[in-house]
C-alpha positions as CSV (number, residue, x, y, z in Angstrom):
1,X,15.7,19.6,11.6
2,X,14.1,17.7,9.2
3,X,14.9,13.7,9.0
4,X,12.9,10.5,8.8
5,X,12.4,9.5,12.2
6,X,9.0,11.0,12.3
7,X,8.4,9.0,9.2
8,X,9.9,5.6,10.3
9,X,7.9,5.8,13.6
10,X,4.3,6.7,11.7
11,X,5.3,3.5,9.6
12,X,5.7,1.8,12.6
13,X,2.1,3.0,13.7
14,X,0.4,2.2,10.0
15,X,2.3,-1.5,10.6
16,X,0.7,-2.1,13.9
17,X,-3.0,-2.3,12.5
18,X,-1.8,-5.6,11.1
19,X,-1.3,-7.3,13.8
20,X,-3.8,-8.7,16.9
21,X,-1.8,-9.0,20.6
22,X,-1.5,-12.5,19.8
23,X,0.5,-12.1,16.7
24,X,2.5,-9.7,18.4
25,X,3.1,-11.4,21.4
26,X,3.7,-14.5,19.5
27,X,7.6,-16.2,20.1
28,X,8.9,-18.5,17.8
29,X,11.9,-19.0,20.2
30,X,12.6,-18.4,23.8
31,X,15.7,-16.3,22.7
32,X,14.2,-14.2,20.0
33,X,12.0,-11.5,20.8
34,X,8.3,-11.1,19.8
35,X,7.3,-8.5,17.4
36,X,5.6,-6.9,20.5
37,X,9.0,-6.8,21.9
38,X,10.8,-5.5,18.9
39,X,8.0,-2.4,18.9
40,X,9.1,-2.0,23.1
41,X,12.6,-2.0,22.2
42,X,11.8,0.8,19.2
43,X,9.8,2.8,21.6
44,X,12.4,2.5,24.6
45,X,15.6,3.3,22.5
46,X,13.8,5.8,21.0
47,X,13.4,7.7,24.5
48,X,16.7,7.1,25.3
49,X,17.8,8.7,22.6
50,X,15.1,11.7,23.4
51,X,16.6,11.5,26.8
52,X,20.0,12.4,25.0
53,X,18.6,15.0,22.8
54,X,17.8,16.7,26.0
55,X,20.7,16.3,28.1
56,X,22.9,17.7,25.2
57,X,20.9,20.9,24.7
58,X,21.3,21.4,28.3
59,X,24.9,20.7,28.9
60,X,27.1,23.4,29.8
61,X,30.2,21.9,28.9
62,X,31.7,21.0,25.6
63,X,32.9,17.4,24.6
64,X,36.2,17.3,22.8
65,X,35.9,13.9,21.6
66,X,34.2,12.5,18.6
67,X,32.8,9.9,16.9
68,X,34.7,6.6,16.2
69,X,34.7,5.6,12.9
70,X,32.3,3.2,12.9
71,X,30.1,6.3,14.3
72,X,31.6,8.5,11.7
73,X,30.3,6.1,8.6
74,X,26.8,5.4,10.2
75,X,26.2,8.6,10.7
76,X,27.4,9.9,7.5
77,X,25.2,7.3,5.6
78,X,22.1,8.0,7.6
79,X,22.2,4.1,8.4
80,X,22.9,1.7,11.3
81,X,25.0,-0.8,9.8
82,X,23.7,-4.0,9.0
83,X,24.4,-6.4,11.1
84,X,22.8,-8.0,14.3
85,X,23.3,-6.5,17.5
86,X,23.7,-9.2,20.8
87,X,22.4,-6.9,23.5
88,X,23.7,-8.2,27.0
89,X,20.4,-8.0,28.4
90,X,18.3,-11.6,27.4
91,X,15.4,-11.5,25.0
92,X,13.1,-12.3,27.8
93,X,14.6,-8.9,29.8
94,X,12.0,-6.9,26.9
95,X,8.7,-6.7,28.0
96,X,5.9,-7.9,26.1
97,X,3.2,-5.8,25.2
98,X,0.0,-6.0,27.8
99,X,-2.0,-4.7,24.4
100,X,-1.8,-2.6,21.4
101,X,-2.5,0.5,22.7
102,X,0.4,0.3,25.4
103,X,2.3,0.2,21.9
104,X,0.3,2.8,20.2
105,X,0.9,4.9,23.4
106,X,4.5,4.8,23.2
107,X,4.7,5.3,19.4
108,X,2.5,8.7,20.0
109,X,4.5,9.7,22.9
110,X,7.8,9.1,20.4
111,X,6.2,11.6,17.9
112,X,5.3,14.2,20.4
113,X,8.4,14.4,21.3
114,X,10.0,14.0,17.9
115,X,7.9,17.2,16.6
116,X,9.0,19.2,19.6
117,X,12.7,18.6,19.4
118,X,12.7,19.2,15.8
119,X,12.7,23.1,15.2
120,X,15.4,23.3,17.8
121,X,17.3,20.5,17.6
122,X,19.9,22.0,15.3
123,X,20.2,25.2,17.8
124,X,22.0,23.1,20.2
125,X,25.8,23.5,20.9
126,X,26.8,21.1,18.4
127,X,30.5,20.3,21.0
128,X,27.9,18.8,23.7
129,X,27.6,15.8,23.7
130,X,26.4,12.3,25.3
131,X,28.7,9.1,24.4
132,X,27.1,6.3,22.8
133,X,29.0,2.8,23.3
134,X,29.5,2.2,19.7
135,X,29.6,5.4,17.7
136,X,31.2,7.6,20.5
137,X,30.4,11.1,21.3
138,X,26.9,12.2,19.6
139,X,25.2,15.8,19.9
140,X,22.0,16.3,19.6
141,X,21.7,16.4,16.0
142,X,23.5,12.8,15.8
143,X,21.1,11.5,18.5
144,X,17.9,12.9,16.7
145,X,18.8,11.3,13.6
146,X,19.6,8.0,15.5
147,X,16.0,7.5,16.3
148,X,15.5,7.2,12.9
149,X,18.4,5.0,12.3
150,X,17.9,2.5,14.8
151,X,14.1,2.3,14.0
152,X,15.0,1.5,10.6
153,X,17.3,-1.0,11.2
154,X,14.6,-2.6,13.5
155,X,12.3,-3.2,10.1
156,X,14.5,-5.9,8.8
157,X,14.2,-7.6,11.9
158,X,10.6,-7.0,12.0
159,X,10.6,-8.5,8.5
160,X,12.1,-11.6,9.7
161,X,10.0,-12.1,12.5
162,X,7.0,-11.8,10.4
163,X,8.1,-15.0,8.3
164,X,8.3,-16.7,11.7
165,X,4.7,-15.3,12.0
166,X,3.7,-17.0,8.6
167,X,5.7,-20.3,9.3
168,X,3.8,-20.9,12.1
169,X,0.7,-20.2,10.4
170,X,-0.2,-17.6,12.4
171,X,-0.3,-14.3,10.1
């Protein structure tokens, strides 16, 4: 299956040389994550949604339920839709990183994993499936090209924090 999560992840990677552990570790706010923990979050949905990949290629029973419609359009579009998302867990909940490489580490271990699922990703019963709180009832197809999704959607918010970054004189 060919898709752009690979691609959003490596730009992730290319986007990391820019930074020193200070900048990413840098908080403008108590409630808003670092860009540090904006690249955790990334790496840690990401596996989730591995973790999905592989739990739908191994199911043995079929899911007759769907997507909802907000599931259906996102998916259909290739896009997460823009808007922020208030996670119940508090900003502070999100690690930050010890160092780069603990990022760089994760990143790899996304793209590993990425480049394994890909060739059989689209063999997978396409009627199992792993619900997701928003979109509904995903198969593996949906949850491979959710990586790439969610990472996306992650780059305007890395945007942002970088003019927090530059306000505070710091990049």
């Amino acid at each position: 299956m060919l898709n752009d999560s690979s691609t959003i992840i490596e730009q992730y990677m290319r986007d990391l040389d820019g930074y020193s552990i200070e900048q990413l570790r840098f908080k403008c706010h108590e409630n808003i994550w670092s860009v540090g923990q904006m690249y955790i979050h990334v790496i840690d949905v990401a596996q989730e949604y591995i973790g999905h990949i592989e739990t739908c290629s191994m199911a043995a029973e079929e899911e007759p339920e769907g997507k909802t419609k907000d599931g259906i359009k996102a998916l259909a579009e290739k896009k997460w839709p823009n808007i922020r998302v208030k996670l119940d867990q508090l900003p502070n909940e999100t690690s930050n990183p010890e160092s780069k490489d603990e990022i760089i580490a994760g990143l790899e271990q996304v793209l590993v994993k990425l480049a394994c699922l890909a060739g059989s990703v689209d063999e997978v019963n396409p009627a199992c499936k792993v619900r997701h709180g928003w979109f509904g009832w995903l198969n593996a197809s949906d949850w491979f090209e959710m990586v790439g999704m969610h990472s996306r959607h992650h780059l305007r918010q890395k945007a942002r924090l970088d003019e927090k970054l530059a306000e505070a004189g710091i990049r």
